[in-house]
C-alpha angles and dihedrals in degrees: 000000000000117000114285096008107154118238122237100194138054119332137030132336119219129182135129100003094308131106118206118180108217124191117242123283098245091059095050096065130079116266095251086045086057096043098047093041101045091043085064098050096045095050089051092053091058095041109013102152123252115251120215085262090054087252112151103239097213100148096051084047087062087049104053093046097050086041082050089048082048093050098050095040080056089244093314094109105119089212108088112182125205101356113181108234115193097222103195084079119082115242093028116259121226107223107230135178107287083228106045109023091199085063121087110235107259104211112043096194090041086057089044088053109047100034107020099093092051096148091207088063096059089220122170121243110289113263123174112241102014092115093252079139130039123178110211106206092234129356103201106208134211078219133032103186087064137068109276094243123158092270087052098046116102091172141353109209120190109199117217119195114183120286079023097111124178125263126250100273093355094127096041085053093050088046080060098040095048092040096234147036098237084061098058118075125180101213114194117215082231094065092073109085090209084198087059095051100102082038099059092032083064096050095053094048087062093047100093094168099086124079123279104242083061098058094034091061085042098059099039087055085054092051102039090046088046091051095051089237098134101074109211116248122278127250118256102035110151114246111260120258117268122276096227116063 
């Protein structure tokens, strides 16, 4: 974490001379967003995947199950895990699919290759690890049949397991990104009580006050997670390259 980063989770917030407390992030998200989220979560601890290092894959776990959600709900999920955002433009960009703008662009170099030097963007030279690009673990969106753009975005959740620590400037990017504190939210992987989950995932299903698209995505994960039909991910699977290019 670099030097004065605010933290969006539990404890206490420091930075220039000031001390905010700040609730933790489960409880700052709304109660389908919690169910659908740490179900997840829960579901890749007990079955993350096992990378070529032995490493437990746990994040790219997350990922495949909400792309899989994605997938089901035909691009209408409004979970939209690890979505590219070009931040030289103000405010950051999200890098979609030239053909189908609610569609995350696939290949990250092919994109920096091809669209980087666009002389109407006023980029900088492209330099590897400079933060020009920063991957949010989900960007939960007010509308899922449009680009997740800042106007879109309802919440950006980064998602910590243990031995998983922050970037140097990685939550001030996702306050950017996002377009507001109050919008980013650091979830630790502790914060799911994976003994709650059927708890909280009841809970959520009587809540009718949140959108559609919300509790559409919520029960189809159910489903989907009660029917077996997400097969967990398989062993060997190379660790995906870095977020920040």
């Amino acid at each position: 974490m670099s030097d004065g980063a605010p933290i969006i989770g539990g404890g206490m917030s420091t930075g220039a001379g000031t001390t905010t407390p700040v609730s933790s992030g489960l409880s700052r998200l709304a109660p389908p967003d919690q169910s659908v989220l740490c179900s997840a979560i829960c579901k890749c601890q007990a079955t993350p995947g096992i990378g070529k290092d032995g490493r437990k894959l746990n994040q790219v776990c997350v990922s495949s199950r909400l792309k899989e959600l994605d997938k089901v709900l035909s691009g209408r999920s409004p979970y939209k895990p690890e979505v590219n955002y070009d931040m030289t433009q103000e405010p950051p960009e999200p890098i979609m699919n030239s053909e189908d703008d609610m569609q995350p662009h696939s290949w990250l170099r092919g994109w920096i290759d091809k669209y980087w030097g666009d002389p109407d963007k006023d980029r900088p030279t492209w330099k590897p690890n400079r933060g020009y690009v920063r991957r949010p673990d989900v960007v939960i969106v007010n509308d899922p049949t449009s680009s997740p753009t800042q106007d879109n975005i309802r919440m950006v959740v980064e998602i910590k397991f243990p031995n998983d620590d922050l970037g140097d400037g990685q939550l001030e990017a996702y306050i950017r990104i996002a377009g507001s504190f109050d919008k980013t939210v650091l979830l630790e992987s502790s914060e799911c009580d994976c003994n709650q989950v059927e708890d909280r995932e009841r809970k959520a299903e009587e809540l009718d006050k949140y959108a559609v698209p919300a509790s559409q995505a919520l029960y189809t994960l159910l489903r989907m997670y009660m029917r077996g039909r997400l097969p967990p991910l398989p062993g060997g699977i190379p660790a995906p390259a870095s977020a920040v290019p």
